[in-house]
C-alpha positions in Angstrom: 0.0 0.0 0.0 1.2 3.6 -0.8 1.9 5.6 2.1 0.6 8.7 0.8 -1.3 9.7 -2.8 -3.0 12.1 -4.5 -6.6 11.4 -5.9 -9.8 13.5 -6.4 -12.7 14.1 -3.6 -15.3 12.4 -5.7 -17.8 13.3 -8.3 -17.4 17.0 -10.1 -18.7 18.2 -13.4 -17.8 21.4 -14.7 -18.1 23.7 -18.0 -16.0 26.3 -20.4 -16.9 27.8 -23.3 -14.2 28.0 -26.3 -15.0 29.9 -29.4 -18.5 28.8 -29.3 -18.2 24.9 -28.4 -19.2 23.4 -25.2 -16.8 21.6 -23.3 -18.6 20.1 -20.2 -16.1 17.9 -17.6 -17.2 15.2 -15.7 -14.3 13.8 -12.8 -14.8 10.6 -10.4 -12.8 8.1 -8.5 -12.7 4.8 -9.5 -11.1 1.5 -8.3 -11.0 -0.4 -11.5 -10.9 -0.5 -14.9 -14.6 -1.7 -15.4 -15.8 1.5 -12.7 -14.0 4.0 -15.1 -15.6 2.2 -18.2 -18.9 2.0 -16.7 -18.7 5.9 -15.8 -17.5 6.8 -19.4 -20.8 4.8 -20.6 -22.8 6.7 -18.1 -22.0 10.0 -19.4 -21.8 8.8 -23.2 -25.7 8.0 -22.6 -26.3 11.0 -21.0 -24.9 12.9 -24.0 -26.0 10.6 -26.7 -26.3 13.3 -28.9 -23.0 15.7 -28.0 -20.3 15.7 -31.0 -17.5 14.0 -28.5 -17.4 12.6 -25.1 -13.7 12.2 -24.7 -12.4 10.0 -22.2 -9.0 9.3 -20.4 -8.4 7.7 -16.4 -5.3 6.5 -14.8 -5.6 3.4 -12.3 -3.6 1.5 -9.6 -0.9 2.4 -7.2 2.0 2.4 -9.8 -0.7 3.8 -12.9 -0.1 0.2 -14.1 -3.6 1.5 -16.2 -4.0 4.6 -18.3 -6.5 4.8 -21.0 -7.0 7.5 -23.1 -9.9 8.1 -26.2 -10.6 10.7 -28.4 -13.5 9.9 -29.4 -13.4 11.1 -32.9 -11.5 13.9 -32.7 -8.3 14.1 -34.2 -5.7 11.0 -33.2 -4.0 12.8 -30.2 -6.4 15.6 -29.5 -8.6 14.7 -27.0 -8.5 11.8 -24.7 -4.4 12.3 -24.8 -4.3 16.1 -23.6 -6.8 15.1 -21.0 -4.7 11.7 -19.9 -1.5 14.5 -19.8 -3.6 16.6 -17.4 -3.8 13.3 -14.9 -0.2 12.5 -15.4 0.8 15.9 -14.4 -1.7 16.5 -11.6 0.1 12.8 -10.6 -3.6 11.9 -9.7 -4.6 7.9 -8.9 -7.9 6.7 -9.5 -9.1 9.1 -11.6 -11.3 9.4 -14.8 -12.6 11.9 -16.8 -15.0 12.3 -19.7 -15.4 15.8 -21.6 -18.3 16.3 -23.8 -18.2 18.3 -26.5 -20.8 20.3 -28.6 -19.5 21.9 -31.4 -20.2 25.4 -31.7 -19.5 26.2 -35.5 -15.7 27.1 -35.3 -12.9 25.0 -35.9 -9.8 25.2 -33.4 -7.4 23.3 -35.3 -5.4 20.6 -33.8 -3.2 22.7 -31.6 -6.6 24.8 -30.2 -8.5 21.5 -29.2 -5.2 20.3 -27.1 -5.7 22.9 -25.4 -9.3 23.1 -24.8 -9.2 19.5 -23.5 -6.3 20.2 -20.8 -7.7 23.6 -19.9 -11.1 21.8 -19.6 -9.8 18.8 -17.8 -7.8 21.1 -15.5 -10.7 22.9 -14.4 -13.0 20.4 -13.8 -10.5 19.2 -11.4 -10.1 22.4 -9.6 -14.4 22.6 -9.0 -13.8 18.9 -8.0 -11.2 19.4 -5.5 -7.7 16.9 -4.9 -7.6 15.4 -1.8 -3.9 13.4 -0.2 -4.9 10.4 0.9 -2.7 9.2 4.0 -2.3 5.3 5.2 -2.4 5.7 8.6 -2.1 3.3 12.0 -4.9 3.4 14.8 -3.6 3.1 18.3 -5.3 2.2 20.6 -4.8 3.6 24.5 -7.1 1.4 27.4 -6.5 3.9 30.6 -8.9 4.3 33.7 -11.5 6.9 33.5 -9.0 9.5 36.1 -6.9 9.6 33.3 -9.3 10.6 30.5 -9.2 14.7 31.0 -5.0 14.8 31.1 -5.1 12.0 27.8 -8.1 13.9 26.0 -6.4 17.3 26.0 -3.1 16.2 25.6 -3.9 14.4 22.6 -5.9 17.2 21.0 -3.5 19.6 21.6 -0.8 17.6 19.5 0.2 17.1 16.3 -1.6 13.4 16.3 -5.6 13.2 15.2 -7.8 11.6 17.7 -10.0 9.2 16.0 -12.6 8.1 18.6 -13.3 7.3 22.5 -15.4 4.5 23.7 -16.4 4.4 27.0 -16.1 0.8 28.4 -15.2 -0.3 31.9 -12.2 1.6 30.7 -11.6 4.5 28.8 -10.7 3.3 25.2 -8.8 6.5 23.3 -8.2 5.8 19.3 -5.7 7.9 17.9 -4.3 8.0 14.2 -0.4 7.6 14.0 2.0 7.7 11.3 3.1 4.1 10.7 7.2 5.6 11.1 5.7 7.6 14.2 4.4 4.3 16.2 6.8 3.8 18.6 7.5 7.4 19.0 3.7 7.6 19.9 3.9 4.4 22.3 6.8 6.4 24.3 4.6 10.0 24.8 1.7 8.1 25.5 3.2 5.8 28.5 5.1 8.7 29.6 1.9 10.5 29.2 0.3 8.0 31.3 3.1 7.0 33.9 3.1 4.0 32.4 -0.6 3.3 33.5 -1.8 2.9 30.0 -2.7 -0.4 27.7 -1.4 0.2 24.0 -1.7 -1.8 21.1 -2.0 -1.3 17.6 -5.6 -1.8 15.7 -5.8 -1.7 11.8 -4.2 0.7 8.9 -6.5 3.2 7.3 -6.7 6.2 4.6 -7.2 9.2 6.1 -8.2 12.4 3.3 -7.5 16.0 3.5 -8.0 18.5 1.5 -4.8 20.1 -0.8 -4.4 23.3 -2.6 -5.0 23.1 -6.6 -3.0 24.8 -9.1 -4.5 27.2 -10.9 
């Protein structure tokens, strides 16, 4: 598993006019191939009758998929500029689809380029990039005198509390860095004079937001 990747939030569509034509984006996550085909198909029914619905996604941890169409537009015009856009945003799990209605004026080979990237690019911006994190949950079992000090403390660092469950001890779940763990185990049993149960639970992927380029 990566430690740490770029991806977008989630669903976004977004739209540009250029000289005329309508360039309307449409951005997911997917998993697998067949999510981002099954998307493309989606919007290629929604816009049965648009001139294009160009497509491109990039897949897996190491891009082992990248697909790009142009849908009949000229070969390298369309899905590629768009696949470009992915490859430089260094997004994972992404696919987008940009319909097209053609609005009388010609742009030329070099013109749709860049109406595709610019279009691509700015659907992504309205979409919003999120890092996606692989994180560790600790887990912290202390008695109930010690839950004010280990609440505070904990909020006040530089680690993200996750949840407490109130047992017949105090159960405090913290996300940790998986290079951070034993750093963590040390604060916390100094924290707790030692009077503190830690283990480690499961990894997760924790999201936050990132800046976009304009």
């Amino acid at each position: 598993m990566l430690h740490h990747y770029n991806t977008v939030k989630g669903y976004g569509e977004n739209e540009i006019t250029i000289e005329r034509s309508r360039f309307i984006t449409y951005v997911n996550r997917v998993e697998t191939e067949e999510e981002a085909q099954e998307f493309i198909a989606s919007i290629k029914k929604k816009h049965h009758d648009a001139n294009h619905n160009c497509s491109a996604y990039m897949i897996g941890e190491q891009n082992m998929i990248q697909k790009a169409n142009d849908d009949g537009e000229p070969s390298g015009t369309g899905g590629v500029p768009m696949l470009e856009v992915l490859k430089k945003r260094d997004l994972k799990d992404t696919v987008v689809v940009v319909t097209r209605y053609f609005g009388g004026i010609k742009l030329g080979a070099g013109g749709l380029i860049r109406a595709y990237g610019r279009a691509v690019s700015e659907g992504l911006n309205a979409t919003g990039i999120v890092e996606r994190r692989l994180m560790r949950v600790m887990k912290t079992k202390i008695d109930y005198t010690w839950l004010g000090k280990v609440e505070n403390e904990v909020r006040s660092s530089h680690y993200q509390l996750k949840d407490i469950h109130y047992l017949d001890a105090v159960e405090v779940e913290v996300y940790v860095e998986e290079a951070s763990k034993n750093q963590f185990e040390d604060w916390m049993t100094e924290l707790t004079n030692g009077q503190g149960e830690i283990h480690e639970s499961n990894v997760v992927y924790l999201e936050h937001d990132i800046n976009t380029p304009l």
